[in-house]
mmCIF file as Biopython writes it, N, C-alpha, C and O atoms, coordinates in Angstrom:
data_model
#
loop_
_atom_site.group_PDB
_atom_site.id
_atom_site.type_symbol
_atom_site.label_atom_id
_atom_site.label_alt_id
_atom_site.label_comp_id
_atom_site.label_asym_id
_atom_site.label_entity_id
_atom_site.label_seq_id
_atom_site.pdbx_PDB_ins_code
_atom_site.Cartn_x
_atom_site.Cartn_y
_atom_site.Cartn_z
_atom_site.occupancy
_atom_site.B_iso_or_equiv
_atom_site.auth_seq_id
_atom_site.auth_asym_id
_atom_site.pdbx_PDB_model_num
ATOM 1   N N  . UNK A ? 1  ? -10.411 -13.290 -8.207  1.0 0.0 1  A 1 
ATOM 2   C CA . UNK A ? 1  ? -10.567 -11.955 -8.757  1.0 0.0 1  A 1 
ATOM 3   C C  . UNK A ? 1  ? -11.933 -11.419 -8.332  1.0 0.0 1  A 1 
ATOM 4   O O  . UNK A ? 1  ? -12.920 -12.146 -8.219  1.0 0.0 1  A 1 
ATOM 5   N N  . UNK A ? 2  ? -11.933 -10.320 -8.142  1.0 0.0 2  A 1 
ATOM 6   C CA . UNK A ? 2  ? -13.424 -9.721  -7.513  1.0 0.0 2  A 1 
ATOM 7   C C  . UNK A ? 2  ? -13.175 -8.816  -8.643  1.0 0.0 2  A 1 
ATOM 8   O O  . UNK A ? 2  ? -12.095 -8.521  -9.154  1.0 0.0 2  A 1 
ATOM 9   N N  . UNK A ? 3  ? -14.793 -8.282  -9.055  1.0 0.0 3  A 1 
ATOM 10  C CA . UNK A ? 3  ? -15.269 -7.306  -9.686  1.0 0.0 3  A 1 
ATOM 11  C C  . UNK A ? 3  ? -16.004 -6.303  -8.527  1.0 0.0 3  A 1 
ATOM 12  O O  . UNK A ? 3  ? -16.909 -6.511  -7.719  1.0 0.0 3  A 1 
ATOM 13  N N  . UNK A ? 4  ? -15.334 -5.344  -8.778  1.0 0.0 4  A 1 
ATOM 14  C CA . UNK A ? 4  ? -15.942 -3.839  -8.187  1.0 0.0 4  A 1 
ATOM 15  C C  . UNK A ? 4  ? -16.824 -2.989  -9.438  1.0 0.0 4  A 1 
ATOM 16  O O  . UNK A ? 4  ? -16.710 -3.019  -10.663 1.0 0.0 4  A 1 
ATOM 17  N N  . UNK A ? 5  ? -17.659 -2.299  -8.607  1.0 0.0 5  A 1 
ATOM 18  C CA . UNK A ? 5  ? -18.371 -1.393  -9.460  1.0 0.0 5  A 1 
ATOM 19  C C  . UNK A ? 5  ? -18.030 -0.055  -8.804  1.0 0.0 5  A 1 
ATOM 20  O O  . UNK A ? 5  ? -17.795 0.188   -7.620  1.0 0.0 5  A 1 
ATOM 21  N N  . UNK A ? 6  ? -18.065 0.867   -10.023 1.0 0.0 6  A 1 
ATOM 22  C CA . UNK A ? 6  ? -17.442 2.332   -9.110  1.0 0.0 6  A 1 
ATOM 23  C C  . UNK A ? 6  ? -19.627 3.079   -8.918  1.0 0.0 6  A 1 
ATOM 24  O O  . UNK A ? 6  ? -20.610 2.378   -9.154  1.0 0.0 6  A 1 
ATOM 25  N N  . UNK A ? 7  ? -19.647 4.028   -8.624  1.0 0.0 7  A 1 
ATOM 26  C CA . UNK A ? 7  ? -20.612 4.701   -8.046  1.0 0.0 7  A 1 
ATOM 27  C C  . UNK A ? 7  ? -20.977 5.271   -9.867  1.0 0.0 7  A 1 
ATOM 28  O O  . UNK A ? 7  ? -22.126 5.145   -10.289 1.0 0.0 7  A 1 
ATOM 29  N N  . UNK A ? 8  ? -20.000 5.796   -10.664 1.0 0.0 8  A 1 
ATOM 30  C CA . UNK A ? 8  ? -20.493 5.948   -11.936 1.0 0.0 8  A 1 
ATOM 31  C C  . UNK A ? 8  ? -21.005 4.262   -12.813 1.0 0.0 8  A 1 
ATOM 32  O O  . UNK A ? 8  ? -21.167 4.192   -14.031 1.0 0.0 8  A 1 
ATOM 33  N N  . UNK A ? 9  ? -21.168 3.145   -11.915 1.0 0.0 9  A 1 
ATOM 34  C CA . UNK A ? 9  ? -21.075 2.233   -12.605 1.0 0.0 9  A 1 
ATOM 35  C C  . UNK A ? 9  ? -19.497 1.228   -13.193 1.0 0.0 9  A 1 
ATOM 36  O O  . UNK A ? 9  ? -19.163 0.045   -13.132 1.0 0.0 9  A 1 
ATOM 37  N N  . UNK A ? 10 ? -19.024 2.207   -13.614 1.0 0.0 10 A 1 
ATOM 38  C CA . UNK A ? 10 ? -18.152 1.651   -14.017 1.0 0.0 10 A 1 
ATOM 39  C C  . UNK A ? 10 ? -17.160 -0.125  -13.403 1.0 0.0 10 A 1 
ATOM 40  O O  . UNK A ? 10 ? -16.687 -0.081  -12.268 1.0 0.0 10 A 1 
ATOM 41  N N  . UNK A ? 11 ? -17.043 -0.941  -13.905 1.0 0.0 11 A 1 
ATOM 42  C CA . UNK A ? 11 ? -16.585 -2.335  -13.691 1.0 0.0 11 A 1 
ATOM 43  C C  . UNK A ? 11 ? -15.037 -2.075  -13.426 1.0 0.0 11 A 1 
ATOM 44  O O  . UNK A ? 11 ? -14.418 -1.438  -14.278 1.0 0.0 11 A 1 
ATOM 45  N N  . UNK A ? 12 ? -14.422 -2.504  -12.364 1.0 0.0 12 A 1 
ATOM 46  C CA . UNK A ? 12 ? -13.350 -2.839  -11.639 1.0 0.0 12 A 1 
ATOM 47  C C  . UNK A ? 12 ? -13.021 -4.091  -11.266 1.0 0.0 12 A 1 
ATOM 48  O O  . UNK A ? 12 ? -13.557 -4.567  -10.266 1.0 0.0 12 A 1 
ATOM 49  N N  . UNK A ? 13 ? -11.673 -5.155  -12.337 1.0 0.0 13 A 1 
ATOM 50  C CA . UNK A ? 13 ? -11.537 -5.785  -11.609 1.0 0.0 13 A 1 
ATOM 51  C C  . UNK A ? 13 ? -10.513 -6.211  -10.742 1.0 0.0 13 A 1 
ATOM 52  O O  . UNK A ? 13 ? -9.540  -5.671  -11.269 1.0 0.0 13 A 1 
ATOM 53  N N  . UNK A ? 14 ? -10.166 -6.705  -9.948  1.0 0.0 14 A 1 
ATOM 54  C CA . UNK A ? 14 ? -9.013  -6.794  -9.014  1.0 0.0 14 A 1 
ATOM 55  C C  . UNK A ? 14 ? -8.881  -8.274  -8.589  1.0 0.0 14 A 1 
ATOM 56  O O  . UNK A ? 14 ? -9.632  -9.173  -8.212  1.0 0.0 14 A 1 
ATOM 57  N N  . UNK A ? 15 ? -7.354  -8.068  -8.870  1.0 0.0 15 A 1 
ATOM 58  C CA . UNK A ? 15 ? -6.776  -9.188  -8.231  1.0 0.0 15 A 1 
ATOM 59  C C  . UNK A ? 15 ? -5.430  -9.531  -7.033  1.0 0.0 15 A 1 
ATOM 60  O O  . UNK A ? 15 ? -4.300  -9.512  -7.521  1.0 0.0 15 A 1 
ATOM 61  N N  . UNK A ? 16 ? -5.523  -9.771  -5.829  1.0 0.0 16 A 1 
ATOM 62  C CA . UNK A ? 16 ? -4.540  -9.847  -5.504  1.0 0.0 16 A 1 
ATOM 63  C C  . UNK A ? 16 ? -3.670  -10.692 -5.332  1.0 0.0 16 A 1 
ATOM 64  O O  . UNK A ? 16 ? -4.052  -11.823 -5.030  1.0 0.0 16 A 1 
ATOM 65  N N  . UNK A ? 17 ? -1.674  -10.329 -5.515  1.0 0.0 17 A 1 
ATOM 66  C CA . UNK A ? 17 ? -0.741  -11.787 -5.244  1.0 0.0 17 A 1 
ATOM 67  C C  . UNK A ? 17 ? -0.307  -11.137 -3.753  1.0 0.0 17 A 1 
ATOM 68  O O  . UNK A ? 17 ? 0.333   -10.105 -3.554  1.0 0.0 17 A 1 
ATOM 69  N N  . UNK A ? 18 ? -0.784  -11.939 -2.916  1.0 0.0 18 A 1 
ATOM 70  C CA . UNK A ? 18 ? -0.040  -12.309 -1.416  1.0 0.0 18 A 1 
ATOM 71  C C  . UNK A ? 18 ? 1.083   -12.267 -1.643  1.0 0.0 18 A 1 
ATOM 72  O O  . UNK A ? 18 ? 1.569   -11.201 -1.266  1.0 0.0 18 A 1 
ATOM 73  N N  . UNK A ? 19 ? 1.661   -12.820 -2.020  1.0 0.0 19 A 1 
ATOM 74  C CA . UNK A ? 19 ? 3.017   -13.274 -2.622  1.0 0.0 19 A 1 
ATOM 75  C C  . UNK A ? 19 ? 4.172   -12.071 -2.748  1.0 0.0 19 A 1 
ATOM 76  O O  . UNK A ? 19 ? 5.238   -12.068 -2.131  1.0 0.0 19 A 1 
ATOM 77  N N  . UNK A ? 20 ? 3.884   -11.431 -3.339  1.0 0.0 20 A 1 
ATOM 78  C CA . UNK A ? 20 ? 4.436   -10.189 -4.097  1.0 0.0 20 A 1 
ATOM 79  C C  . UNK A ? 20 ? 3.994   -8.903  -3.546  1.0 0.0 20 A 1 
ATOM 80  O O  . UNK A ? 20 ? 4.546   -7.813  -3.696  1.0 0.0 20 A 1 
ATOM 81  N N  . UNK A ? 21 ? 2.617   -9.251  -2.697  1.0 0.0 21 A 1 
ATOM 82  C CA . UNK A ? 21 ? 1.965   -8.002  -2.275  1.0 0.0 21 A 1 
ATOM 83  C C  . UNK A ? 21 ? 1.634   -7.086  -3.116  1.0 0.0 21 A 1 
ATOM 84  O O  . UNK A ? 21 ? 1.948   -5.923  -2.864  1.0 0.0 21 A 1 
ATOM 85  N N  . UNK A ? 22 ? 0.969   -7.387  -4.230  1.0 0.0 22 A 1 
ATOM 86  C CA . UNK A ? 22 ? 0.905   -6.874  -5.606  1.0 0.0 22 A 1 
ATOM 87  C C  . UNK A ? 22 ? -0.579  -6.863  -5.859  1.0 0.0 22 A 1 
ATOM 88  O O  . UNK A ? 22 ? -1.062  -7.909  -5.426  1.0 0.0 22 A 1 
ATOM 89  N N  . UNK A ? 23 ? -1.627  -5.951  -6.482  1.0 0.0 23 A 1 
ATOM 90  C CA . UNK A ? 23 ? -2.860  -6.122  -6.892  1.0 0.0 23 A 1 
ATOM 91  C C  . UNK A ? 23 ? -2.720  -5.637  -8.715  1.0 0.0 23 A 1 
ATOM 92  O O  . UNK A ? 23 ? -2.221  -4.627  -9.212  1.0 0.0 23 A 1 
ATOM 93  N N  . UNK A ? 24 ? -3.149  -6.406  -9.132  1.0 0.0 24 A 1 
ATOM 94  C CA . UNK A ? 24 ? -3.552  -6.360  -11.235 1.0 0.0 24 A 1 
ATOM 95  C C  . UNK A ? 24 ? -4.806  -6.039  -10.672 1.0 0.0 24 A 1 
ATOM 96  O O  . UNK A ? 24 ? -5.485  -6.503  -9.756  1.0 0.0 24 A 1 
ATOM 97  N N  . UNK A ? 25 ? -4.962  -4.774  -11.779 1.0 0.0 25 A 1 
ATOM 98  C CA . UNK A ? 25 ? -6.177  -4.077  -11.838 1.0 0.0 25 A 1 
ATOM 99  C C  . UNK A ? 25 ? -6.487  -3.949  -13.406 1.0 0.0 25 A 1 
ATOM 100 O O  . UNK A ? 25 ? -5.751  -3.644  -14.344 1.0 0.0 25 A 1 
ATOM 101 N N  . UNK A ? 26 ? -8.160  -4.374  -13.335 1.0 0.0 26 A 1 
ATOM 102 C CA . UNK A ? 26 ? -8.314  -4.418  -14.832 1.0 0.0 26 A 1 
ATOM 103 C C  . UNK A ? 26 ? -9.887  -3.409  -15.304 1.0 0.0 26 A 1 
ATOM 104 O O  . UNK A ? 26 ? -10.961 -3.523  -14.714 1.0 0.0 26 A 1 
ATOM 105 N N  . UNK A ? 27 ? -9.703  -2.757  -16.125 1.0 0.0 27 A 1 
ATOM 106 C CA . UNK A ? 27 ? -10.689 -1.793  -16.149 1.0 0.0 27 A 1 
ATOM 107 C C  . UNK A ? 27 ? -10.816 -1.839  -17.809 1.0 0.0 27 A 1 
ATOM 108 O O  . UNK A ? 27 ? -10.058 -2.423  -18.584 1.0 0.0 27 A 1 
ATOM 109 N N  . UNK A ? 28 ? -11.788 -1.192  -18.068 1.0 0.0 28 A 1 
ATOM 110 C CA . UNK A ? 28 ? -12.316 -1.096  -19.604 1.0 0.0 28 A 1 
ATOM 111 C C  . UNK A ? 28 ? -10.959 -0.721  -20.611 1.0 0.0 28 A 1 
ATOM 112 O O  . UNK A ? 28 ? -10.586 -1.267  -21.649 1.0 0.0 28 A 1 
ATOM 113 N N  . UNK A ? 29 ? -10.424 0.370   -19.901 1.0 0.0 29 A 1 
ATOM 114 C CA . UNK A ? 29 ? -9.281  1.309   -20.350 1.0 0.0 29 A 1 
ATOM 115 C C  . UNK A ? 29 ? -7.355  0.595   -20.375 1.0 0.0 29 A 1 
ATOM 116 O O  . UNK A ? 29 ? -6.288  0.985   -20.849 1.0 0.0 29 A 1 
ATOM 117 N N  . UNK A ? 30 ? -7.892  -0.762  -19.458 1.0 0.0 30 A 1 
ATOM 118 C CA . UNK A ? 30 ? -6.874  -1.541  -19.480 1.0 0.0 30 A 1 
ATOM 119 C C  . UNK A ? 30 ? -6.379  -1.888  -18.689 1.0 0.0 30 A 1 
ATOM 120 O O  . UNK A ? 30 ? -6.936  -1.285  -17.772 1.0 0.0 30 A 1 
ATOM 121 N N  . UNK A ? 31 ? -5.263  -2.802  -18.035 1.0 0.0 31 A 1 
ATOM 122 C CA . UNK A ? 31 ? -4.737  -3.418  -17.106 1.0 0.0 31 A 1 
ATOM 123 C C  . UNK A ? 31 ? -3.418  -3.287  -16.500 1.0 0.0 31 A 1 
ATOM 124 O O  . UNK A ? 31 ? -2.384  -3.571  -17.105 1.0 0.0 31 A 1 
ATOM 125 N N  . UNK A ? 32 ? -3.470  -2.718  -14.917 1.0 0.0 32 A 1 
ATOM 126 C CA . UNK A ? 32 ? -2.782  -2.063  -14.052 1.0 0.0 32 A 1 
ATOM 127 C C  . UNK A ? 32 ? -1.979  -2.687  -12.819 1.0 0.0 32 A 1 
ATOM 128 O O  . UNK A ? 32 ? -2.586  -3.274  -11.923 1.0 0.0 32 A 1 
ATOM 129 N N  . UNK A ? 33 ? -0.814  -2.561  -12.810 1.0 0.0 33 A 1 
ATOM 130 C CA . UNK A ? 33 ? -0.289  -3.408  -11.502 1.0 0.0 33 A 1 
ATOM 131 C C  . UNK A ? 33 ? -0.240  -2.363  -10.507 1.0 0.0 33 A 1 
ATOM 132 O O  . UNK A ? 33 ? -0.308  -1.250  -11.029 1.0 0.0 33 A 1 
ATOM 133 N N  . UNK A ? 34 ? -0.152  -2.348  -9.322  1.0 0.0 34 A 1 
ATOM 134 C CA . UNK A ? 34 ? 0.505   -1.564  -7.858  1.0 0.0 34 A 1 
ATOM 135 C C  . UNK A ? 34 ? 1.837   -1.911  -8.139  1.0 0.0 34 A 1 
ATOM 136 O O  . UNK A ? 34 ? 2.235   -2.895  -8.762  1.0 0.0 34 A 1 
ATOM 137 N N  . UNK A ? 35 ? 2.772   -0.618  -7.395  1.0 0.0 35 A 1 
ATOM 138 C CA . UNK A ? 35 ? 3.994   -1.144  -6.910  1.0 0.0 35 A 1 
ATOM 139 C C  . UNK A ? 35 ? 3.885   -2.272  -5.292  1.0 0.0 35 A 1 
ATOM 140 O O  . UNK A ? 35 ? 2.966   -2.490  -4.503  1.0 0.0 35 A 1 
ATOM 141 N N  . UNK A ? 36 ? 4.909   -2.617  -5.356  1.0 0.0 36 A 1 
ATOM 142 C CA . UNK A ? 36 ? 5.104   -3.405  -3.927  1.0 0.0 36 A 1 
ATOM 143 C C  . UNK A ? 36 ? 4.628   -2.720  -2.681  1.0 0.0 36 A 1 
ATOM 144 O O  . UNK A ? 36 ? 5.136   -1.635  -2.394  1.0 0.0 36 A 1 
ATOM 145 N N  . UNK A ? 37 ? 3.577   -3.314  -1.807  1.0 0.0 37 A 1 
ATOM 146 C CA . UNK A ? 37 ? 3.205   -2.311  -1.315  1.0 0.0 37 A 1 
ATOM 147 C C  . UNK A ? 37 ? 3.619   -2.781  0.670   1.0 0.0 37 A 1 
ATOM 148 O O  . UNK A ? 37 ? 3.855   -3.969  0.888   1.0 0.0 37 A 1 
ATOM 149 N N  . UNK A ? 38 ? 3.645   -2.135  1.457   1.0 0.0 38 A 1 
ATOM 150 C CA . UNK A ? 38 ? 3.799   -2.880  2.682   1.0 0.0 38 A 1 
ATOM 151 C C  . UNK A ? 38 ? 2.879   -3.643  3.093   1.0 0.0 38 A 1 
ATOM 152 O O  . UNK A ? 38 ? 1.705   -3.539  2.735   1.0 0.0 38 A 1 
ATOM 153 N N  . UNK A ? 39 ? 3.481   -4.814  4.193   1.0 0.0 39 A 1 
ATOM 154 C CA . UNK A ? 39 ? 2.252   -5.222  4.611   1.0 0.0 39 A 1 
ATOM 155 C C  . UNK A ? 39 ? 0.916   -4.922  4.633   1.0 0.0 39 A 1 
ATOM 156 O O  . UNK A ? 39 ? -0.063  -5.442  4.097   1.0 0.0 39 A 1 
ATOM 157 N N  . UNK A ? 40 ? 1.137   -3.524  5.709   1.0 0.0 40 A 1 
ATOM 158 C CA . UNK A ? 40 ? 0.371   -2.835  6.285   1.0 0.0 40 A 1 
ATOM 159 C C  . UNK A ? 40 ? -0.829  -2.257  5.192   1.0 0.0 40 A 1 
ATOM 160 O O  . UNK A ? 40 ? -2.004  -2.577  5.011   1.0 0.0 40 A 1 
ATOM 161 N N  . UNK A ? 41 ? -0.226  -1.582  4.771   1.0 0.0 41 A 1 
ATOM 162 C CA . UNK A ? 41 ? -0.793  -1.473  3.105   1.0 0.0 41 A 1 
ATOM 163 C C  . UNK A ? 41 ? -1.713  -2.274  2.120   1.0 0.0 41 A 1 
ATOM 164 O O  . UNK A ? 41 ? -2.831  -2.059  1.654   1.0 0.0 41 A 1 
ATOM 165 N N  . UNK A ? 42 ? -0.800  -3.282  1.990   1.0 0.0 42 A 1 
ATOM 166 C CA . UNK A ? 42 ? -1.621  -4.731  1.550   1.0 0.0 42 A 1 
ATOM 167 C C  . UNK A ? 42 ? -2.156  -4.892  2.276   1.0 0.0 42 A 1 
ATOM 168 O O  . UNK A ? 42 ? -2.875  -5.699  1.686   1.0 0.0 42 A 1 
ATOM 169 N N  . UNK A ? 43 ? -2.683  -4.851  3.523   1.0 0.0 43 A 1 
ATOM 170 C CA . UNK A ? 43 ? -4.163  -5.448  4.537   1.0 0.0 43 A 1 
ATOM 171 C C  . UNK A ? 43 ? -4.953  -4.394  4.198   1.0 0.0 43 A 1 
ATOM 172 O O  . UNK A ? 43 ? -6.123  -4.727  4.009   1.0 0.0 43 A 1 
ATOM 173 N N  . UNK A ? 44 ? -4.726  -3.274  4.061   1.0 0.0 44 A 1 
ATOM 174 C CA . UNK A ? 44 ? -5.806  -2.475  4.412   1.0 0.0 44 A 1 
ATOM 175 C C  . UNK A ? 44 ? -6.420  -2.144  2.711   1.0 0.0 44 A 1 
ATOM 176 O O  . UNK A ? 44 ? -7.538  -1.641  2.596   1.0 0.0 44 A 1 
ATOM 177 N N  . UNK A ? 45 ? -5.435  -2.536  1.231   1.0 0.0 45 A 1 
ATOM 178 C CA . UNK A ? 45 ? -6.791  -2.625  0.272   1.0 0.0 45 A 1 
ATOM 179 C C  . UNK A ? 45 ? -6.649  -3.568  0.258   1.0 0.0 45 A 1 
ATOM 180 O O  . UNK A ? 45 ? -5.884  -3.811  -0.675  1.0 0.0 45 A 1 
ATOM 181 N N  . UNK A ? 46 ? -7.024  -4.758  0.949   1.0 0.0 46 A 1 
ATOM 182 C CA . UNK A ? 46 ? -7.934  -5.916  0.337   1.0 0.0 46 A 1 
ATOM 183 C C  . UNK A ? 46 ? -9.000  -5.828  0.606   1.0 0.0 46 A 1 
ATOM 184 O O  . UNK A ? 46 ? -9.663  -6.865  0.636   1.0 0.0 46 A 1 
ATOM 185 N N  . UNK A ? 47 ? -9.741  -4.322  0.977   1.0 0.0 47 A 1 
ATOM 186 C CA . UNK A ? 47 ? -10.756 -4.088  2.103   1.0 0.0 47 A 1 
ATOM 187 C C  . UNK A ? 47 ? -11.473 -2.895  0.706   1.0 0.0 47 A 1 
ATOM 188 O O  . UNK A ? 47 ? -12.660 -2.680  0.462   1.0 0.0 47 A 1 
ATOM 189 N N  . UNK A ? 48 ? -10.334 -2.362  0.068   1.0 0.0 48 A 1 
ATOM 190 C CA . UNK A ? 48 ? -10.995 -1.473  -0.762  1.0 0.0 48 A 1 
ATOM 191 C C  . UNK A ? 48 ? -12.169 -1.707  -1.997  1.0 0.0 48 A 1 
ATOM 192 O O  . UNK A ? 48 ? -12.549 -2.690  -2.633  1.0 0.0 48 A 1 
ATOM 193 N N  . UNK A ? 49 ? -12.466 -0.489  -1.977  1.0 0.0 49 A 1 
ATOM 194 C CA . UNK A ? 49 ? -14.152 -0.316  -2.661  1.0 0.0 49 A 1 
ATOM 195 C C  . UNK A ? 49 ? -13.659 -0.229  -4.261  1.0 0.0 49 A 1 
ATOM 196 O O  . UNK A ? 49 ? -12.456 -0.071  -4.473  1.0 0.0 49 A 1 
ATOM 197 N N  . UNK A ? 50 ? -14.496 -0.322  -5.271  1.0 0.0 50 A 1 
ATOM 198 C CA . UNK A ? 50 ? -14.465 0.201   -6.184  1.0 0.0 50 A 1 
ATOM 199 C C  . UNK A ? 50 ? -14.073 1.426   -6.390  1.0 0.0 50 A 1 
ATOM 200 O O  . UNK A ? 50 ? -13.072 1.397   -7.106  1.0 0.0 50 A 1 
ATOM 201 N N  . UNK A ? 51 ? -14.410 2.613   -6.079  1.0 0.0 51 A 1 
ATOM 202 C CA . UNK A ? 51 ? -14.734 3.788   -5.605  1.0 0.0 51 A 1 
ATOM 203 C C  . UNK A ? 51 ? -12.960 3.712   -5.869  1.0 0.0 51 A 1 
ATOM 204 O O  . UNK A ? 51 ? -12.205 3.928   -6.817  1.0 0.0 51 A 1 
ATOM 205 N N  . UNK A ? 52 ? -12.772 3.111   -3.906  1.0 0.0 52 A 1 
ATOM 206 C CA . UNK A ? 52 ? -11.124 3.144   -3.586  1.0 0.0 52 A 1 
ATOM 207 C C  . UNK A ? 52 ? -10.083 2.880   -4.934  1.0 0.0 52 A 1 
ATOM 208 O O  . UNK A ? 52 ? -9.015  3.472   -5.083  1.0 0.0 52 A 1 
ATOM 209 N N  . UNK A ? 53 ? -10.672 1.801   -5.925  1.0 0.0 53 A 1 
ATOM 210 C CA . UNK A ? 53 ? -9.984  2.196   -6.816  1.0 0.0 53 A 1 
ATOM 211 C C  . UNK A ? 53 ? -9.485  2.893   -8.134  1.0 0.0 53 A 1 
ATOM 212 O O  . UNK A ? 53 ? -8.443  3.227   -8.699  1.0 0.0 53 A 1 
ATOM 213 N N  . UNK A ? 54 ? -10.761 2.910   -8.277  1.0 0.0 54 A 1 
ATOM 214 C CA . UNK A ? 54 ? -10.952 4.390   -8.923  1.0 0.0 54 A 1 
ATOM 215 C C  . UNK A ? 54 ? -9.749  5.290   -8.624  1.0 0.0 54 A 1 
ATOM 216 O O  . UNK A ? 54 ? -8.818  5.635   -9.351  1.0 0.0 54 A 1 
ATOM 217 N N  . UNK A ? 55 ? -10.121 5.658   -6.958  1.0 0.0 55 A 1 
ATOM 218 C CA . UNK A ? 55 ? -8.817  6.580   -6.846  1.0 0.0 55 A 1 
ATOM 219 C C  . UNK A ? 55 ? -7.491  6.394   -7.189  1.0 0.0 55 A 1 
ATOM 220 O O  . UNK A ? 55 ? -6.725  6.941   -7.983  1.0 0.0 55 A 1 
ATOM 221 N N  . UNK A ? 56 ? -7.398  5.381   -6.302  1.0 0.0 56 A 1 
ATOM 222 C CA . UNK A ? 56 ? -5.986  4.970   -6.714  1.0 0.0 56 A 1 
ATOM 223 C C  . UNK A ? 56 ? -5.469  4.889   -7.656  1.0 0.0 56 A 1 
ATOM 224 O O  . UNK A ? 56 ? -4.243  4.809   -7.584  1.0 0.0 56 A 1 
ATOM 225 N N  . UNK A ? 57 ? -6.177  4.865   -9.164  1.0 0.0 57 A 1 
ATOM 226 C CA . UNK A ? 57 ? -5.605  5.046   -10.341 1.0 0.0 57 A 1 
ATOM 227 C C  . UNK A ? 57 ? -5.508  6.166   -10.489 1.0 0.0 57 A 1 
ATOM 228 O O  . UNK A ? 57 ? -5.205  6.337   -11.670 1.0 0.0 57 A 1 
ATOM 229 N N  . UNK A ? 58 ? -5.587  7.138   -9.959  1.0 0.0 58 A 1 
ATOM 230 C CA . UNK A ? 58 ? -5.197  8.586   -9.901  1.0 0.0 58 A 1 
ATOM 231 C C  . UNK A ? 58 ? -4.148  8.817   -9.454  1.0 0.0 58 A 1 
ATOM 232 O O  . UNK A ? 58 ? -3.693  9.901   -9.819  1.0 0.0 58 A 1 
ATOM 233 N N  . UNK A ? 59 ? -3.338  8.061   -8.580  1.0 0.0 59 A 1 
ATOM 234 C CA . UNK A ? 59 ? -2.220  8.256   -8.051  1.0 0.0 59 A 1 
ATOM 235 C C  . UNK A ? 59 ? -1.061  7.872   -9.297  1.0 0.0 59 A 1 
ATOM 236 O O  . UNK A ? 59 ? -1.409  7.798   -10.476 1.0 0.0 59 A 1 
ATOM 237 N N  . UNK A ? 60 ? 0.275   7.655   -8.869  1.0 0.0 60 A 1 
ATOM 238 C CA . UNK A ? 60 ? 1.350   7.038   -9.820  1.0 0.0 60 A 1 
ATOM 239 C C  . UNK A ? 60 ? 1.791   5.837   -9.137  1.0 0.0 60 A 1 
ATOM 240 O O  . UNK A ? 60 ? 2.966   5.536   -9.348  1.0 0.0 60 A 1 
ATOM 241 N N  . UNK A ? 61 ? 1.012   4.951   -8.238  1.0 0.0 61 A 1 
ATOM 242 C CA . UNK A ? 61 ? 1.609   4.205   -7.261  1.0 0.0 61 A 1 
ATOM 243 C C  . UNK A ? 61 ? 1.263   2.464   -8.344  1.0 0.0 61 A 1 
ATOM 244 O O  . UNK A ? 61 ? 1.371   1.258   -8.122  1.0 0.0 61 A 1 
ATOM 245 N N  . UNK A ? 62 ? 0.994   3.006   -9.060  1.0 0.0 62 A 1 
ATOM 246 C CA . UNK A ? 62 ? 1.197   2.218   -10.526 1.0 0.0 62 A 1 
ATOM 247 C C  . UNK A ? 62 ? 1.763   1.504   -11.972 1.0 0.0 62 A 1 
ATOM 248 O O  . UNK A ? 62 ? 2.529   2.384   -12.365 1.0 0.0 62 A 1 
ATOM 249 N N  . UNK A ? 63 ? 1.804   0.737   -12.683 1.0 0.0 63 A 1 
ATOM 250 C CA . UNK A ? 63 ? 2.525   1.119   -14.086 1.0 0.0 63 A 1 
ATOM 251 C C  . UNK A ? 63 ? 0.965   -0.027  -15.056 1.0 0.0 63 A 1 
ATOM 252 O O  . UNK A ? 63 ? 0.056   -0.655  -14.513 1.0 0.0 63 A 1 
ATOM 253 N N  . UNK A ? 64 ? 1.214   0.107   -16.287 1.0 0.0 64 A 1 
ATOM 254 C CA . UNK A ? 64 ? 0.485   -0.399  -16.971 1.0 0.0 64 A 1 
ATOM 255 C C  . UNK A ? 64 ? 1.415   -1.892  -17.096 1.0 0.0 64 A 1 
ATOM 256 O O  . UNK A ? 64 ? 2.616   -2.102  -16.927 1.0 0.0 64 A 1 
ATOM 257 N N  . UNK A ? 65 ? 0.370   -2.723  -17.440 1.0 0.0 65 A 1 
ATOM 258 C CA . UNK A ? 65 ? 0.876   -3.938  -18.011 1.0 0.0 65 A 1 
ATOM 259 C C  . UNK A ? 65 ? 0.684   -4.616  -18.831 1.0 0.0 65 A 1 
ATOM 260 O O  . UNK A ? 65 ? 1.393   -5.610  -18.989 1.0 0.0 65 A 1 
#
């Protein structure tokens, strides 16, 4: 699990399953899965910032867990 920090500070943590191609995201406000994502996809956030996820919880490419 890595901890991200966003630019407001804020603590991000992330985890990814290879497996499933799946990242649990855990933040003050609570804990977040991705849908299934493509490969391609899955390579390119295991690279993402805090920041990056920040955003991404802006999207719906999500559900709570």
């Amino acid at each position: 699990m890595k901890t991200l920090t966003t630019i407001s500070g804020r603590q991000i943590r992330v985890s990814a399953n290879y497996f499933k191609r799946t990242f649990t995201i855990k933040t003050e406000s609570g804990k977040y899965r991705t849908n299934k994502m493509t490969k391609e996809e899955f390579q390119s956030c295991l690279n993402n910032t805090g920041n990056d996820w920040q955003q991404f919880l802006r999207s719906e490419d999500y559900y709570k867990v």
